[in-house]
C-alpha positions as CSV (number, residue, x, y, z in Angstrom):
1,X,-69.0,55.1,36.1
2,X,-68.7,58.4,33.5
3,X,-65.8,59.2,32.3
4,X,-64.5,62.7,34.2
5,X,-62.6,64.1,31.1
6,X,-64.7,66.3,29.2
7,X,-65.5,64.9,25.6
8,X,-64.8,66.6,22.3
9,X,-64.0,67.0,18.8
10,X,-61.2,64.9,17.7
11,X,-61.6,62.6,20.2
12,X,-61.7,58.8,19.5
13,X,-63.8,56.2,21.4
14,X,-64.3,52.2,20.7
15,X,-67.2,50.1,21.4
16,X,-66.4,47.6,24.3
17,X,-70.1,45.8,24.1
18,X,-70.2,42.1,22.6
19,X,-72.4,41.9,19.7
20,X,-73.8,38.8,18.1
21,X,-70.2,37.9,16.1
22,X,-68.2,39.1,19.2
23,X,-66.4,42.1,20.6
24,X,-66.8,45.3,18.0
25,X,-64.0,46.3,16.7
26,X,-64.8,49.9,15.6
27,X,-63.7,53.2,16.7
28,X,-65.7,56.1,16.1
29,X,-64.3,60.2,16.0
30,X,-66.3,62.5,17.5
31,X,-67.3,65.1,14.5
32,X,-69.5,67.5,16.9
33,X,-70.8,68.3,20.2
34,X,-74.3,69.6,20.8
35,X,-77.2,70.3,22.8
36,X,-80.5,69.0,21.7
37,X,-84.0,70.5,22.2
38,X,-84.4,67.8,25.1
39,X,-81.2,69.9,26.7
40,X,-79.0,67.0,26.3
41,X,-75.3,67.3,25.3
42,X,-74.7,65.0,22.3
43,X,-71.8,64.1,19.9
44,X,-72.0,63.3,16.5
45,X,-69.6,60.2,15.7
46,X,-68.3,58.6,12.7
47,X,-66.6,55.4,11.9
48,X,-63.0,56.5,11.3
49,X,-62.4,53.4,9.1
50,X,-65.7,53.6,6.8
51,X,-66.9,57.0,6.9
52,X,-70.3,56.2,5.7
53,X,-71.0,55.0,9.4
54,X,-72.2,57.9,11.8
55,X,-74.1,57.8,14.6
56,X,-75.3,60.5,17.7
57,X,-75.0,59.7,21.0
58,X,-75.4,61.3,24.3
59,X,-72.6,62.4,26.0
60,X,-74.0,60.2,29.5
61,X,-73.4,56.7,27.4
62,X,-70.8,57.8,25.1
63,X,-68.5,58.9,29.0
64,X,-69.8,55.4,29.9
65,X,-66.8,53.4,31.0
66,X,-68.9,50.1,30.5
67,X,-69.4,50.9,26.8
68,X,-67.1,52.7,25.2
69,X,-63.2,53.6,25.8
70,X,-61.7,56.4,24.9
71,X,-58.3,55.8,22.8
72,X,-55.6,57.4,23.2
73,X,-54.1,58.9,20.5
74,X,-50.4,58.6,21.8
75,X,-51.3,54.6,22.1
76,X,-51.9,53.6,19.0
77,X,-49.6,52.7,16.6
C-alpha cells in the first residue's frame, strides 16, 4: 500500500528489504523532488550517514510501505 503523506525534502526514509547480510540498516534524506521526462515524480536520496551514497527513486516505491519507512524525526533519539 503507498504511503498517503505527500513526500519531500527533508524527509527521512529506511530500507525495510533483507539483503544478503540481513535487514539494511540505512536511512536515506530526501535531497530533491522531480519529474522526469517519463512524467514520473522522483526524489533524489542520500545516505544521511555516508554522504557519498545517493540514489533516485520514484516516488510509487519510495511511498511503498513494503519497502521503505518513513522515520520520524520526533522518534529518534
Amino acid at each position: 500500500m503507498a504511503n498517503k503523506q505527500p513526500i519531500g525534502p527533508g524527509q527521512r526514509y529506511r530500507d525495510i528489504g533483507r539483503g544478503v547480510f540481513g535487514a539494511s540498516a540505512l536511512q536515506w534524506a530526501v535531497e530533491t523532488v522531480f519529474t522526469g521526462v517519463d512524467g514520473v515524480a522522483y526524489a533524489h536520496l542520500v545516505c544521511i550517514t555516508d554522504r557519498s551514497q545517493r540514489k533516485t527513486l520514484s516516488l510509487a516505491v519510495l511511498g511503498d510501505r513494503r519497502r521503505f519507512v518513513r522515520i520520524d524525526e520526533t522518534s529518534e533519539s
